[in-house]
TORTIPA-768304 format. One record per residue (C-alpha): residue number from 1; z, x, y; residue in three letters. Coordinates in pm, 1 decimal, always signed. Each point is the difference from the previous one (the first is absolute). Layout:
! TORTIPA-768304
   nudo         up       east      north   voza
    NUM          Z          X          Y    ALA
...
***
This chain:
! TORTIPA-768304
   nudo         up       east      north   voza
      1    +4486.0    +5565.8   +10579.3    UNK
      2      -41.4     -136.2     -398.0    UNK
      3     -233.5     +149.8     -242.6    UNK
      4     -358.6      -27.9      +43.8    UNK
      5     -172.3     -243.9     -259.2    UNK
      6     -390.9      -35.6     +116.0    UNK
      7     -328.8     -106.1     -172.0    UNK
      8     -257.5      +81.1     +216.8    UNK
      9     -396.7     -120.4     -109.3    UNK
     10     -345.8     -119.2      +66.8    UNK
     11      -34.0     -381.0      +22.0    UNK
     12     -366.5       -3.6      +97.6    UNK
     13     -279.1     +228.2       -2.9    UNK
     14     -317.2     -108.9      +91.9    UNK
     15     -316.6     +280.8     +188.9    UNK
     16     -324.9      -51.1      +90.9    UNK
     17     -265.1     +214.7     -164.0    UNK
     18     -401.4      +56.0      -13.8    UNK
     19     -189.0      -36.4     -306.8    UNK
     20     -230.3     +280.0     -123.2    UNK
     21     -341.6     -147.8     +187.3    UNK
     22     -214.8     -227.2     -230.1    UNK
     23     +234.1      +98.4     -265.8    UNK
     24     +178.2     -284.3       -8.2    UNK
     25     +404.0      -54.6     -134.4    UNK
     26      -56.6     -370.8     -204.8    UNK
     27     +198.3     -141.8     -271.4    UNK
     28     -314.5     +149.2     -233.0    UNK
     29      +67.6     +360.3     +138.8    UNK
     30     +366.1      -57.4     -126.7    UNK
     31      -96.9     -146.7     -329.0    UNK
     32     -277.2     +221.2      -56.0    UNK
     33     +295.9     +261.1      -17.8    UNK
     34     +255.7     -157.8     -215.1    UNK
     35     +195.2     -136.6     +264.6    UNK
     36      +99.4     -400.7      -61.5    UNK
     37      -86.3     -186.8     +310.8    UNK
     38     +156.1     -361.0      +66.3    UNK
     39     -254.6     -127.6     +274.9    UNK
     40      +72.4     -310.1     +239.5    UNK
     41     -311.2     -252.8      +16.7    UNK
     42      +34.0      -23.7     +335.5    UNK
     43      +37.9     +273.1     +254.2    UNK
     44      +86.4      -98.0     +367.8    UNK
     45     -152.0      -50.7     +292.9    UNK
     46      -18.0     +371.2     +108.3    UNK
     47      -16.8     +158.2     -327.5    UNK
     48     -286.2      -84.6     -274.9    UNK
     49     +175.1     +132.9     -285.8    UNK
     50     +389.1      +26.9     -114.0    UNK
     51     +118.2     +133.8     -302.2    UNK
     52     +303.0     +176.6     -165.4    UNK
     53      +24.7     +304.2     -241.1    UNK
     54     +220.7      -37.4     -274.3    UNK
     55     +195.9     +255.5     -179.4    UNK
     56      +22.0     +122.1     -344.8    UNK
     57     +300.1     -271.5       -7.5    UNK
     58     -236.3     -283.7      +93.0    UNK
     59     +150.1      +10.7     +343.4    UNK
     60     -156.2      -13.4     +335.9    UNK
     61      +89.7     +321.7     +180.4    UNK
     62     -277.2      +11.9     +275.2    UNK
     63     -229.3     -280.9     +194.0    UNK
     64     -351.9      +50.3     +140.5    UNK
     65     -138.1     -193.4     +305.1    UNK
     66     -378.7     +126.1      +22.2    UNK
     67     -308.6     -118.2     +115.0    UNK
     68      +34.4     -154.5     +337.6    UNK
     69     -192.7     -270.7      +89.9    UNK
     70      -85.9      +36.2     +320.6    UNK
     71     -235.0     +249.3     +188.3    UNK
     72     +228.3     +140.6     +264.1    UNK
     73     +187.9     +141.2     -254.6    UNK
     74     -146.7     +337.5     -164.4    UNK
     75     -105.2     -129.4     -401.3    UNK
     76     +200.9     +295.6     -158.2    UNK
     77     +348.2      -65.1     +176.2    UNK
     78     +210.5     -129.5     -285.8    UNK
     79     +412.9      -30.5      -15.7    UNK
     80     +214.6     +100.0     -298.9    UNK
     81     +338.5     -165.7      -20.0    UNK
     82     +299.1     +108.1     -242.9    UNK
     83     +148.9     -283.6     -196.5    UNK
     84     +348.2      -18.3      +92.4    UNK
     85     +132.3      +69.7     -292.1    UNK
     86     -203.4     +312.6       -2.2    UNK
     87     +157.0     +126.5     +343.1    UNK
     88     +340.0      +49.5     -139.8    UNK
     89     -128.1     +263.0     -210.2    UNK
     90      +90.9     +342.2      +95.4    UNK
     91     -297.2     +158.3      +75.4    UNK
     92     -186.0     -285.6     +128.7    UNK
     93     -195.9     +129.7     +319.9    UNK
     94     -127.8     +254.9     -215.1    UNK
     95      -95.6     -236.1     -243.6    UNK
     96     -202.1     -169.0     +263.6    UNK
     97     -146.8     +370.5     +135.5    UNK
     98      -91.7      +79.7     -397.9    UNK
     99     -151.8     -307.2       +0.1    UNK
    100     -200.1      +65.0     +305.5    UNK
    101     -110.9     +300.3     -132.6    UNK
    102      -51.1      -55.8     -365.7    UNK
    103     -291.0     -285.1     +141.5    UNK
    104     -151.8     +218.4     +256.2    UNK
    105     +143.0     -249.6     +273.2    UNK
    106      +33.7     +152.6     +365.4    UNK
    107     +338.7      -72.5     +176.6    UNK
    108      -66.8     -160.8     +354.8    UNK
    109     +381.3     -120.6      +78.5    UNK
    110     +307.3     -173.7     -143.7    UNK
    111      -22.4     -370.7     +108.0    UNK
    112     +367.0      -60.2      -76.0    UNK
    113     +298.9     +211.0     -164.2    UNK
    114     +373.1     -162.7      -26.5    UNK
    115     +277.4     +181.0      -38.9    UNK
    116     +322.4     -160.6      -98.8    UNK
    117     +320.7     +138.1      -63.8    UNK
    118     +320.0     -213.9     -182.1    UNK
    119     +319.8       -3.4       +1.5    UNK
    120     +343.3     -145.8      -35.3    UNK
    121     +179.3      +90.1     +309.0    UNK
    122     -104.5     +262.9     +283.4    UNK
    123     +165.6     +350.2      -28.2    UNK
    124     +250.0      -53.4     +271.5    UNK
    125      +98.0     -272.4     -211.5    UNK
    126     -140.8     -321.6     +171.8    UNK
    127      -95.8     -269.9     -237.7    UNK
    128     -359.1     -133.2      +89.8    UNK
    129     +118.8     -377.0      -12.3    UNK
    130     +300.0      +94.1     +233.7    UNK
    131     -276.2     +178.4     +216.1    UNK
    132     -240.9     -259.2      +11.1    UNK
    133     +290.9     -249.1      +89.3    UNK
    134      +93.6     +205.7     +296.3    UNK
    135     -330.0     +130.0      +97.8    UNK
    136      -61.1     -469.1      +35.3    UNK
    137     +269.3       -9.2     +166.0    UNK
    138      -64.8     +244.2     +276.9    UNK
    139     +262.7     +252.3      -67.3    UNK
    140     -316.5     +281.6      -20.4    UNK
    141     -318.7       -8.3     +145.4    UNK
    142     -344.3     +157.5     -153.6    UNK
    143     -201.9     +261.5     +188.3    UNK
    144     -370.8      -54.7      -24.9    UNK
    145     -169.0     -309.6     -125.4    UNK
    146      +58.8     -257.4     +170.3    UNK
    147     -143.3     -267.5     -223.7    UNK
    148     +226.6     -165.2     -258.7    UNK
    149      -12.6     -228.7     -272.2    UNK
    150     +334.5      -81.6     -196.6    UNK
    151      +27.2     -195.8     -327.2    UNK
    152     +274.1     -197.7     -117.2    UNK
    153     +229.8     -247.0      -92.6    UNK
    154     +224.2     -262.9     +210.0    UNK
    155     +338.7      -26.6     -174.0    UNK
    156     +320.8     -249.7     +154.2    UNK
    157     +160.1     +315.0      +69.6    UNK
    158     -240.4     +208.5     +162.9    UNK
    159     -371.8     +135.5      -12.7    UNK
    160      -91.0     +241.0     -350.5    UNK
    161     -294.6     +227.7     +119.0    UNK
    162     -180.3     +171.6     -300.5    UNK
    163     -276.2     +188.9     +147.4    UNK
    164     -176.7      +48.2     +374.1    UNK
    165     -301.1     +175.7      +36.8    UNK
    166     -121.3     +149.2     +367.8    UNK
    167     -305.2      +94.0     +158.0    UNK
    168     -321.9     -153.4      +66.4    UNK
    169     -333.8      -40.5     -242.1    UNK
    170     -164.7     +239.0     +228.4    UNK
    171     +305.4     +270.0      -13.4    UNK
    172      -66.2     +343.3     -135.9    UNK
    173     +335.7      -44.2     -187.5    UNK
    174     +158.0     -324.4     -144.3    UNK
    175     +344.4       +0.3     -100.6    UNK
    176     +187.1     -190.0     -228.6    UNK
    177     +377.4      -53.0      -94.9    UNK
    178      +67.6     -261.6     -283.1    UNK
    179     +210.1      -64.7     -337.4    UNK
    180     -172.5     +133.9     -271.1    UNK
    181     +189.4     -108.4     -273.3    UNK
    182      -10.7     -323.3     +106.4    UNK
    183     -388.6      -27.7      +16.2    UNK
    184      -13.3     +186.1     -341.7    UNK
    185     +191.7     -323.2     -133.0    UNK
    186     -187.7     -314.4      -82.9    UNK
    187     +290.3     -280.3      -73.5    UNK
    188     -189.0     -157.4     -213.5    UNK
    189       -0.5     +212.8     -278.0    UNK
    190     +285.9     +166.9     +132.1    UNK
    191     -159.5     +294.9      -58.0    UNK
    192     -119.5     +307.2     +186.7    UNK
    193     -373.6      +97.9      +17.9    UNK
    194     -154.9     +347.6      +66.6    UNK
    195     +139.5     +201.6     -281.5    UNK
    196     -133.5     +306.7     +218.2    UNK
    197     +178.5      -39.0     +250.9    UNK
    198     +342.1      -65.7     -194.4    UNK
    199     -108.6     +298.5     -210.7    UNK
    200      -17.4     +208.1     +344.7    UNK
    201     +329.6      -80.0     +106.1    UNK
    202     +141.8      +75.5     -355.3    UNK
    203     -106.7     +339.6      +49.7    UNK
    204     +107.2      +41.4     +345.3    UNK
    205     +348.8     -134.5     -100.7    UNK
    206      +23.4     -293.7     +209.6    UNK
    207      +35.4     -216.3     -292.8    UNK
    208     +128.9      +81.4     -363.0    UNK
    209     -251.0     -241.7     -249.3    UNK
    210     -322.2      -65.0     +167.6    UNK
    211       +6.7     -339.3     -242.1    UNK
    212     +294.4     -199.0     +146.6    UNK
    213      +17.2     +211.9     +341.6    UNK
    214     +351.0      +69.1      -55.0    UNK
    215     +197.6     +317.7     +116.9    UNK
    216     +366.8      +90.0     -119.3    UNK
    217     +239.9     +106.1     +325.6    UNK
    218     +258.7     +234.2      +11.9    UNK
    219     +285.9     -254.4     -149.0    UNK
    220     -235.0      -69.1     -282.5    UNK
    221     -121.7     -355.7     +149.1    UNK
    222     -365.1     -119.0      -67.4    UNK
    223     -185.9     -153.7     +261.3    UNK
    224     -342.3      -24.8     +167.0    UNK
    225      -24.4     +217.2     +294.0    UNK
    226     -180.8     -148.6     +310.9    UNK
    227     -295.8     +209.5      +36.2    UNK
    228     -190.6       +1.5     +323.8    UNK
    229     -329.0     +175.8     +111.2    UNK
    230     -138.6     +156.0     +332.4    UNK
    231     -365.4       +7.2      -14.8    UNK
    232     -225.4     +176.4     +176.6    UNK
    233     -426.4     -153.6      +49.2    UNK
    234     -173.2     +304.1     +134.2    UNK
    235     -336.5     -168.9      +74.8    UNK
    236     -381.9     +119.7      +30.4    UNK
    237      +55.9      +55.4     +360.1    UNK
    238     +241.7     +326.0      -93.3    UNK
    239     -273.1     +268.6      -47.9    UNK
    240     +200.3     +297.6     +101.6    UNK
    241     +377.6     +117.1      +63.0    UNK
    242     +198.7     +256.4     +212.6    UNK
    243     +217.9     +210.6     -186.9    UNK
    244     +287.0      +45.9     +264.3    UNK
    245     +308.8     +271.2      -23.6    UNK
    246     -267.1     +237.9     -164.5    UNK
    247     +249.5     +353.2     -105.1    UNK
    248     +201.9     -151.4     +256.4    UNK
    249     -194.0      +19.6     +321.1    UNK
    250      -28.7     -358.2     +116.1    UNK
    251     -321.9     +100.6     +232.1    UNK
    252     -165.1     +159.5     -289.2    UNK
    253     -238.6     -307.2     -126.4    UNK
    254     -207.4      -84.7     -293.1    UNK
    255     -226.5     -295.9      -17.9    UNK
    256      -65.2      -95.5     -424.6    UNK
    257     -233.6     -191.9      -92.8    UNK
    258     +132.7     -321.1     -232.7    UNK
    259     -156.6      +56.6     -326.3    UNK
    260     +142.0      -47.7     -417.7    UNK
    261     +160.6     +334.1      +12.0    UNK
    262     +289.6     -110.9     +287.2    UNK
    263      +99.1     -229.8     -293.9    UNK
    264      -25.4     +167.4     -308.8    UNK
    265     +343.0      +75.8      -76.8    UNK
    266     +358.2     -154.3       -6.4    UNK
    267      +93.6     +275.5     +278.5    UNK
    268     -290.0      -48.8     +246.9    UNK
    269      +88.3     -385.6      -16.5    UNK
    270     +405.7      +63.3      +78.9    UNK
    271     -168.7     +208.3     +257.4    UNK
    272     -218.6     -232.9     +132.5    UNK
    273     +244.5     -265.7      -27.3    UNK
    274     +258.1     +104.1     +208.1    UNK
    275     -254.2      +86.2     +250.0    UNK
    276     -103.6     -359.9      +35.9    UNK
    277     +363.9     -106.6      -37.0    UNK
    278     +103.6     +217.6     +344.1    UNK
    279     -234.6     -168.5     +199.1    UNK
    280      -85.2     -358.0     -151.8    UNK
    281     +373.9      -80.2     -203.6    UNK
    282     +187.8     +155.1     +357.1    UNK
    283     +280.6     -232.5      +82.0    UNK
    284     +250.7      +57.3     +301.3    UNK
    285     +346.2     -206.1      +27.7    UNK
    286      -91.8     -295.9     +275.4    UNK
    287     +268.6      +96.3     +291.6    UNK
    288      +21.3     -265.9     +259.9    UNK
    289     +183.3       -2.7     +352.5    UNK
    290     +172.0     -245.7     +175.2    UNK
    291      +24.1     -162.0     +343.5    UNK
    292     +334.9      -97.8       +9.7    UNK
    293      -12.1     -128.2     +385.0    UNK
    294     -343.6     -225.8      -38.6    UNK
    295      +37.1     -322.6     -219.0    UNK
    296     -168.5      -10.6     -300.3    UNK
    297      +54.0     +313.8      -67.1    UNK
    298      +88.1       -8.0     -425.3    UNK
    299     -346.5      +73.9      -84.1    UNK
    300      +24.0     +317.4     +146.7    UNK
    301     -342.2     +237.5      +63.6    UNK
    302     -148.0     +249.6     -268.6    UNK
    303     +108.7     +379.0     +109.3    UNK
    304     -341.0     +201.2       +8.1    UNK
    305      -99.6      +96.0     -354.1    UNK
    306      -20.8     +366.8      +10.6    UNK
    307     +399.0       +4.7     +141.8    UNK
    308      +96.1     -218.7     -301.0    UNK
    309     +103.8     +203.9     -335.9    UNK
    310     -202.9       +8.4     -319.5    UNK
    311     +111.2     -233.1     -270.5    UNK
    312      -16.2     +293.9     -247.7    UNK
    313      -87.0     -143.7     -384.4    UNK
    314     -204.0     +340.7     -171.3    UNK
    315      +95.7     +363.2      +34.1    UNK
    316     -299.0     +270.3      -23.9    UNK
    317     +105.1     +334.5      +79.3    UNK
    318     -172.8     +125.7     -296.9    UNK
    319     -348.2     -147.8     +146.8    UNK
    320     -128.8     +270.7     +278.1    UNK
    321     -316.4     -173.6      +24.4    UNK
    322     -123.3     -293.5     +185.7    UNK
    323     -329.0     -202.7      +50.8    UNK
    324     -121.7     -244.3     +276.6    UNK
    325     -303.6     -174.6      +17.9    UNK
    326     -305.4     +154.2     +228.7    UNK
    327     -104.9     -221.5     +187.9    UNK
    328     -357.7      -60.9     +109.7    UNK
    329      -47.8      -64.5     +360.6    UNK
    330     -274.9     -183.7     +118.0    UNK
    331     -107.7      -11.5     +381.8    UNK
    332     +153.1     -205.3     +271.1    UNK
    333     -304.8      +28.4     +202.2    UNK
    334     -103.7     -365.5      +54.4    UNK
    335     -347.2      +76.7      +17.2    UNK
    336     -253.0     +109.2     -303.7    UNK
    337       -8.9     +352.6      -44.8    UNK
    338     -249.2     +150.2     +264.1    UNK
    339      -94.8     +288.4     -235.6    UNK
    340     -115.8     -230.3     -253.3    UNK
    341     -149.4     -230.9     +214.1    UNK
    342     -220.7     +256.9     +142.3    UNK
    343     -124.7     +128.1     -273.2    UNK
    344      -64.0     -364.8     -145.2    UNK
    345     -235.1      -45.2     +269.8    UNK
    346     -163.7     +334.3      -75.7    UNK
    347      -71.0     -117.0     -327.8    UNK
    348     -149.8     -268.8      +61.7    UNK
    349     -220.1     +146.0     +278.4    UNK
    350      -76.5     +232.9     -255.5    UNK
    351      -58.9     -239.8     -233.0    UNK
    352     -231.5     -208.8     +214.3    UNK
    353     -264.4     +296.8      +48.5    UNK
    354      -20.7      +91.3     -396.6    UNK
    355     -239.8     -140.3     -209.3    UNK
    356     +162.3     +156.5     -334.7    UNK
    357     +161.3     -335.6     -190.4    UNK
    358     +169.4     +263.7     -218.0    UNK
    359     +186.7     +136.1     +346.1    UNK
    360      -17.1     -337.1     +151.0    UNK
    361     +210.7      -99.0     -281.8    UNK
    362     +236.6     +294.9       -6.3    UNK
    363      +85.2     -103.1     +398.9    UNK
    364      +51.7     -370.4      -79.2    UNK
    365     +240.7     +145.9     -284.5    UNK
    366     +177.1     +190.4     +241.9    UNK
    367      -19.2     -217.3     +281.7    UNK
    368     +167.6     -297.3     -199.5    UNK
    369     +293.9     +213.8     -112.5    UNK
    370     +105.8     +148.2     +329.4    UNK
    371     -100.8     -423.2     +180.4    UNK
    372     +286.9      -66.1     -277.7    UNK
    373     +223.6     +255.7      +88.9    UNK
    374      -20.5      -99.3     +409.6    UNK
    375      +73.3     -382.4     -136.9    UNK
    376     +318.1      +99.6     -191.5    UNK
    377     +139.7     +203.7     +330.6    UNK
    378     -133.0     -198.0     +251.0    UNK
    379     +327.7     -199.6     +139.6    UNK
    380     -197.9     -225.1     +232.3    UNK
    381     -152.8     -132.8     -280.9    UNK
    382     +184.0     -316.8      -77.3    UNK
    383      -57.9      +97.2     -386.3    UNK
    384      -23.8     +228.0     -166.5    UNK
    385     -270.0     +119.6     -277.2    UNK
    386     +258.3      -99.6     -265.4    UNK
    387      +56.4     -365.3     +118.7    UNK
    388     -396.0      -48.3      +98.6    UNK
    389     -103.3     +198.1     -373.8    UNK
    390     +280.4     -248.1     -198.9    UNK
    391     -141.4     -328.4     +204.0    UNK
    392     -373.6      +68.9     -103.9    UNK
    393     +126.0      +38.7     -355.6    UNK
    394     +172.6     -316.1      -10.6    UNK
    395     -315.9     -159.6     +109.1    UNK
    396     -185.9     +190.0     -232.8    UNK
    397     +205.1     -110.1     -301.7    UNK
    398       -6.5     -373.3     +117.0    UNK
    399     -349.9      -56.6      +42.4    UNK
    400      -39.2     +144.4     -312.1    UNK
    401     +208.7     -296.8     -208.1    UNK
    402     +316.4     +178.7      -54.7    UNK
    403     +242.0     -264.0      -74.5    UNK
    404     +356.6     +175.8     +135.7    UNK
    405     +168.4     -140.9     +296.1    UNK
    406      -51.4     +171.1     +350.6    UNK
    407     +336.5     +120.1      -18.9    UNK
    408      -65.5     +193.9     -301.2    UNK
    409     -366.9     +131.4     +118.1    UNK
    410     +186.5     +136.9     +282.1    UNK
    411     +259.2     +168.9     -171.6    UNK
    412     -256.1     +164.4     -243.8    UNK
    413     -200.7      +88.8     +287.7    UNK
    414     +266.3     +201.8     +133.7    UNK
    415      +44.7     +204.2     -290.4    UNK
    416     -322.4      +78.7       +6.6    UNK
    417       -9.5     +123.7     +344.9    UNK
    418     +341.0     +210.0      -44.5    UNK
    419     -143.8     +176.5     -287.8    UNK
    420     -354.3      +55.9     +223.6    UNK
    421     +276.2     +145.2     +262.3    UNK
    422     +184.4     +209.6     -276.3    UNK
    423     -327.2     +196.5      -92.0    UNK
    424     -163.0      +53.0     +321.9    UNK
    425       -2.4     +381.5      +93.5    UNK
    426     +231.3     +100.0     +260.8    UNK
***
């Protein structure tokens, strides 16, 4: 095992948060308190208003999406985004929870954290190009996520792979494995952009001059080291964790809700990394068997995965701790749920016999929420609420004149609905 050279960060921070109730966060809020405000002209389809903060540097550090435009979503939800420049700093979830605070904002849930974690070669000495090479070529096999997408280059003498990502859009986790250095490079200029990034790995000695991205070896040759990076996309659908191995006792369980303070320091991140790196960067060597008395028999058959050995690339004895996603189960009943159904007739019955509009309106209220819920769960619906709630808003938007494509309408409308499902109690 060689010596440990790590830079572990935040890539992306982005939560969703309430506004203080007709007291609303707008660029004239901002201003009205010093704060320079670059605002777009345009917001998006979702969102009425965008707008970034900038620093006492003249540099964005933090973007607001506020104001949504349509009516199933609640008027105060708002999301605050970190620049990315601003989420290599080393304090920068509590930047965002000072934030929150400072502006009397109330936290609902992160929408999306990555974690990433760089590097020059593994600590058992693998270098990542060698690994991705053999991982192509079938020598190991990944546990988990089945989904792939490689990147690359055809060469005459072979295939050069340079990052892979796995994992669906609709995975709590997304993973990623790729060359940094080589994205940080534009040939053009033959230069190397995000000076915070270079600066991190300065500090973290995986390079000796941040400017050239040079290091010095042991023989006193200069080069530029090959860094890669394993990033982690914890989504909005990760609202709590369990904290496994608790003092020891694997059957002694903790369930943590995923807020700011999980990421607020270099140490929670390693942490958290190397939880996520157990379960979703888990490789095993590929063993394969043989039929030698059947023709055809080179290609072999896969040996079952959990008799095949780990491909071991980190060592963390020093990290007791360990986190895995809770997962919210939903129902297999095919059927509505009786309870609720019940007591939706009720309602209405109830409803029916009053004369009250004040209480007439409170059931409708009530009764349209829990005829929502029913449509999400119901699986002999061929659709569900989602699909039918995105379709009306595409013909919504079109009858209206809005000049984007269908393709485009679609994909906005989806957005919108994901961020409806993000915020709806549980």
């Amino acid at each position: 095992m060689i010596k440990q050279t790590r830079c572990i960060n935040i890539d992306w921070l982005e939560v969703c948060v309430l506004e203080p109730v007709n007291e609303p966060r707008d660029p004239e809020y901002f201003q009205s308190r010093g704060v320079v405000v670059h605002q777009r002209d345009y917001g998006t389809k979702v969102w009425g208003e965008m707008f970034t903060l900038l620093d006492n540097d003249h540099l964005g550090w933090i973007e607001i999406r506020r104001a949504p435009k349509s009516d199933i979503i609640a008027p105060n939800i708002a999301h605050l985004r970190l620049t990315n420049r601003a989420c290599y700093f080393p304090d920068a979830a509590d930047l965002m929870q000072s934030f929150i605070d400072v502006h009397g904002y109330e936290f609902h849930h992160i929408v999306r954290v990555d974690i990433c974690l760089d590097l020059e070669h593994f600590d058992y000495g693998d270098k990542p190009r060698d690994f991705m090479r053999r991982y192509m070529t079938d020598k190991y096999s990944k546990i988990n996520q089945a989904d792939i997408s490689p990147h690359g280059k055809e060469r005459w003498e072979g295939k050069i792979w340079n990052s892979i990502s796995w994992g669906s859009p609709s995975s709590d986790i997304g993973t990623k494995f790729y060359n940094k250095t080589l994205e940080l490079y534009d040939p053009t200029t033959r230069q190397y952009g995000k000076p915070y990034i270079r600066q991190a790995w300065e500090a973290n000695g995986l390079v000796d001059d941040a400017t050239t991205v040079t290091k010095t070896d042991e023989s006193g040759r200069q080069y530029t080291p090959e860094i890669w990076r394993i990033e982690f996309s914890i989504r909005s659908s990760v609202r709590r964790w369990f904290m496994i191995k608790l003092d020891g006792n694997e059957s002694k369980r903790q369930s943590i809700r995923n807020t700011l303070d999980m990421y607020n320091t270099p140490e929670k991140l390693l942490i958290m990394f190397a939880a996520l790196q157990r379960h979703y960067f888990h490789f095993k060597y590929l063993v394969k068997r043989y039929k030698f008395y059947e023709e055809g028999h080179t290609n072999g058959y896969a040996v079952r995965k959990d008799r095949c050995p780990d491909k071991l690339l980190f060592n963390w004895k020093t990290q007791a701790i360990t986190y895995k996603v809770e997962k919210l189960y939903v129902s297999t009943s095919e059927k509505p749920d009786t309870d609720l159904s019940r007591l939706l007739s009720k309602l209405r019955q109830f409803r029916d016999t009053t004369q009250d509009m004040a209480i007439r309106q409170a059931c409708d209220t009530i009764i349209n929420h829990i005829t929502y819920r029913l449509q999400q769960t119901d699986r002999t619906n061929p659709r569900n609420r989602s699909e039918i709630d995105a379709l009306q808003l595409v013909m919504k938007w079109k009858t209206s004149g809005v000049e984007l494509d269908a393709a485009q309408l679609i994909k906005e409308a989806r957005e919108l609905m994901k961020i409806r499902h993000d915020i709806l109690p549980l």
